[in-house]
N, C-alpha and C positions, 0 to 999 in steps of 0.2 A: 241929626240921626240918633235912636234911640241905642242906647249901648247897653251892653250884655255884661253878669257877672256870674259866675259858677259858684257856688258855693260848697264847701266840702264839709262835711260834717256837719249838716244843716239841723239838727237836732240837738245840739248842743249847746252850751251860753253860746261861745263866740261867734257859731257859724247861726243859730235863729236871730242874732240881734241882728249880724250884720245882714242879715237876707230882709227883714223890718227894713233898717236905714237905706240900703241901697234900693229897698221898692220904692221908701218915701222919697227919698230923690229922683224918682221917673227912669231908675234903671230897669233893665226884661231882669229877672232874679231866676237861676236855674238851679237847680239843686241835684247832688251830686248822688247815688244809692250806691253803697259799697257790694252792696248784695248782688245786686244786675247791672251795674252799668262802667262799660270800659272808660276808662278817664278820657283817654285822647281822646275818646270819640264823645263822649259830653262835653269836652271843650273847648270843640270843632265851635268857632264863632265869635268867641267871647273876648271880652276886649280884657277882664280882671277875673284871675281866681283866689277866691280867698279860701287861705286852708285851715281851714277850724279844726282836723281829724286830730284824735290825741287818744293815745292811749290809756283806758280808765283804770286810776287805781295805781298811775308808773309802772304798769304791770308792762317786761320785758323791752325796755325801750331799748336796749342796745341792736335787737332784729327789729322793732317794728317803726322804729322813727327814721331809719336807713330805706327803708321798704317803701315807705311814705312818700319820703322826700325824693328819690327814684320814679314814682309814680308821678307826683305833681312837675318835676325836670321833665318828664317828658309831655306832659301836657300842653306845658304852656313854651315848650317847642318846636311844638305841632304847629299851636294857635298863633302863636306872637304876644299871648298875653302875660301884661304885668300879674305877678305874686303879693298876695299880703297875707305876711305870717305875722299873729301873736306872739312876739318875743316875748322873754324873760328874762330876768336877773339871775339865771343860774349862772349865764358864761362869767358870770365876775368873783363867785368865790363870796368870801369873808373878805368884805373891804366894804365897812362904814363909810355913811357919809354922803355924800351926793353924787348919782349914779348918772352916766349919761356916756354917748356914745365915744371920747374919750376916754372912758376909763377901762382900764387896761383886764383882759378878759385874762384871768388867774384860776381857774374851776377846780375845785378840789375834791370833785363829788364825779359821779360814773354820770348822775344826770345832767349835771354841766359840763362835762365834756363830748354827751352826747350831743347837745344842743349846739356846741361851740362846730363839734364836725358838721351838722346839722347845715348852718348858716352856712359855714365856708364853701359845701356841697351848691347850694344856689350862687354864690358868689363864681366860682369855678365855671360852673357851667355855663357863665353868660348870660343867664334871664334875666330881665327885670324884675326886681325885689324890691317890697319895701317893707324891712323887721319894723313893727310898730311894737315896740317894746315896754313893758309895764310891768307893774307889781302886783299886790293878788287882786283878782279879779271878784267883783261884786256882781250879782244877777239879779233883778228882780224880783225873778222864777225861782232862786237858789239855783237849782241845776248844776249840784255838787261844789258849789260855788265854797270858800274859806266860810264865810257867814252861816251857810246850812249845815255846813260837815265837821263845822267847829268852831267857830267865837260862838255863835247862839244855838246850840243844838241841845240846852238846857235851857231857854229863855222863857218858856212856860213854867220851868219850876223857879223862875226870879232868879239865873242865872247864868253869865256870862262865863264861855270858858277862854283864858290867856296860855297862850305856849311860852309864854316866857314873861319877865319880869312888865307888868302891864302900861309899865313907864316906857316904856319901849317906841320909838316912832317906826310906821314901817307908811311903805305906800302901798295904795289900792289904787287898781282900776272899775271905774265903775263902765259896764261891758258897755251900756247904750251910749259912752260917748264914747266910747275905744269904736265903736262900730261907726259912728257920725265921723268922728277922724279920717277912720279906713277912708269911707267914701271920699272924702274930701281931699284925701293925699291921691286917692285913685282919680279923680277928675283934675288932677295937677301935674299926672306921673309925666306929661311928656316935659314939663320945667325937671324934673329931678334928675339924678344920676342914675345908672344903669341898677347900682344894688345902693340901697341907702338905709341905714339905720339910726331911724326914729325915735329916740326916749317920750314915753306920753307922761306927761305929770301925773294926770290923774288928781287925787286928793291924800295927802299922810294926814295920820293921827295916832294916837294911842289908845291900848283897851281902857283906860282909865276916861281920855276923855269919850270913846264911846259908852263907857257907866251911862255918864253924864248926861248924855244925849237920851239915851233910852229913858233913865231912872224920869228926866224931865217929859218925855211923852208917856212916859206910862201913870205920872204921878204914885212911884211906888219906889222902895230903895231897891235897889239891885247889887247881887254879891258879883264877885267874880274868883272863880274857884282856877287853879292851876291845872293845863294841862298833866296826865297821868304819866308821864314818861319811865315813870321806874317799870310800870307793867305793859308800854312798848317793850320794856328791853328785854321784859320776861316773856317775851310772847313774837320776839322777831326769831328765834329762832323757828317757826311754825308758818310763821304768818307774815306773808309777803309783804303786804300795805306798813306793818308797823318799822319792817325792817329799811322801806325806800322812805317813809317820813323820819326816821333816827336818822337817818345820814340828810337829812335837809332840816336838821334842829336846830342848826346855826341861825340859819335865814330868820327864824322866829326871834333869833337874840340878840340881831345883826340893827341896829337901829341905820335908818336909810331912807334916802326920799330921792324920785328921780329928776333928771334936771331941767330946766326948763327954755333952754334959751333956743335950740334949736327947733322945738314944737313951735315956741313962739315965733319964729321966724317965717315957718313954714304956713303956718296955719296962726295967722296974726290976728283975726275974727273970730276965732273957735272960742265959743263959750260952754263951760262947764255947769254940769248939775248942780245944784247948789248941795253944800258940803252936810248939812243937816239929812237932806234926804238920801245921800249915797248913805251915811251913817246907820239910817234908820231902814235902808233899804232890804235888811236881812231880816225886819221884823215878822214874824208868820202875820198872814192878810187878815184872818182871825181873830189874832191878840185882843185881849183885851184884862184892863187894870186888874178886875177882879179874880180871872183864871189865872193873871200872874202868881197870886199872892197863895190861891185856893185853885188849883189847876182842874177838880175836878167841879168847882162848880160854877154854872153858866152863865154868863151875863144876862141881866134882866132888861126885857124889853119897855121902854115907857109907856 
């Protein structure tokens, strides 16, 4: 029997990847319009919804992720269906080191405690949940991904940007195998517990060894320049975005990698992108050597 997924936020990295992987597994893919369409009643059927919706920018999450989460509770109370949310690393705070779902949720931030009420909100209500929790997420597409909106958002002019010291390891997810997971934890939910949370590895690295990686495909040297944070701090009192990325600066200087035993448990087969192409994944589809060096002028056709 052909099984059903809803997807919420289908325009977005996490909700188009995963609407891709759960076609390419022979699931019906439904998609969710915030504009026209009553949730319970798009979820009338569906065996999983996955909730991609997120507000852009952290613009007001203390109303709008309470609102959300209300919405998707009652959906998949209607349906009977299992939850997969994109978790993150905010519920843990500043605590180095290897992340995983033992480690003790400490949030010192308004957006890690929203997310921590967040979770407990599905936990409480008795749905079936499963937090597939990761670090920053890689797209493709960009699709406002860490990679478009800031490590390479100067990589036409030969330059990488680092929020913090570029020695730094942090983890990433790259979204096409967070989405290949999703499905895979969803075609296994009746083996899992009622609400479970998932650490996905993913791949860590550092901006230094992404230089590395780049400087070597582009055949060109590549700098990497510091994030601006003195003129965040001059500019959060104005400006929204600068004021919710200052209180998430840590995370930039928090060296971390998530853990892997329980992914591995669960999902013992799951093979990962190879770690060169999630790296190079932020590259613009255009790039090339000579626009790096000389941005305005064109590569020559042979």
């Amino acid at each position: 029997m052909q099984q059903t997924v809803l997807i919420l936020g289908a325009s977005g990295k996490v909700g188009s990847r995963s609407a891709e992987a759960f076609w390419n597994a022979g699931w019906t893919v439904r998609s969710y319009d915030r504009t026209t369409d009553d949730m319970v009643a798009a979820a009338n059927g569906v065996e999983v919804i996955v909730n991609g919706l997120n507000p852009p920018a952290y613009h007001d999450w203390e109303r709008t992720i309470p609102d959300i989460t209300e919405q998707v509770i009652a959906a998949a109370q209607a349906s009977g269906a299992t939850i997969i949310i994109p978790g993150n690393i905010y519920n843990y705070g500043d605590q180095p080191g290897v992340l995983d779902e033992t480690t003790p949720e400490n949030a010192h931030t308004k957006k890690g405690r929203v997310r921590i009420e967040m979770e407990a909100a599905y936990r409480a209500a008795g749905v079936p949940t499963i937090v597939l929790r990761a670090g920053n997420f890689i797209d493709p597409a960009g699709n406002g991904d860490i990679m478009s909106a800031l490590v390479m958002r100067n990589i036409t002019k030969g330059k990488l940007t680092s929020a913090s010291d570029p020695d730094t390891l942090q983890a990433y997810a790259y979204v096409p195998d967070w989405a290949r997971a999703a499905v895979q934890l969803a075609e296994k939910r009746g083996q899992l517990d009622r609400f479970e949370d998932v650490p996905f590895p993913g791949h860590t690295f550092t901006i230094n060894a992404l230089q590395s990686a780049v400087q070597a495909k582009l055949d060109r040297p590549i700098k990497i320049d510091r994030f601006p944070w003195a003129i965040m701090a001059l500019l959060s009192p104005f400006w929204e975005l600068a004021r919710e990325m200052r209180e998430m600066r840590y995370l930039f200087e928090m060296p971390h990698q998530i853990g892997t035993e329980k992914f591995n448990r669960l999902l013992p087969d799951f093979i990962s992108s190879p770690l060169e192409e999630v790296m190079l994944a932020g590259l613009p589809a255009d790039i090339h050597p000579n626009k790096v060096m000389n941005p305005s002028r064109q590569p020559v056709t042979p």
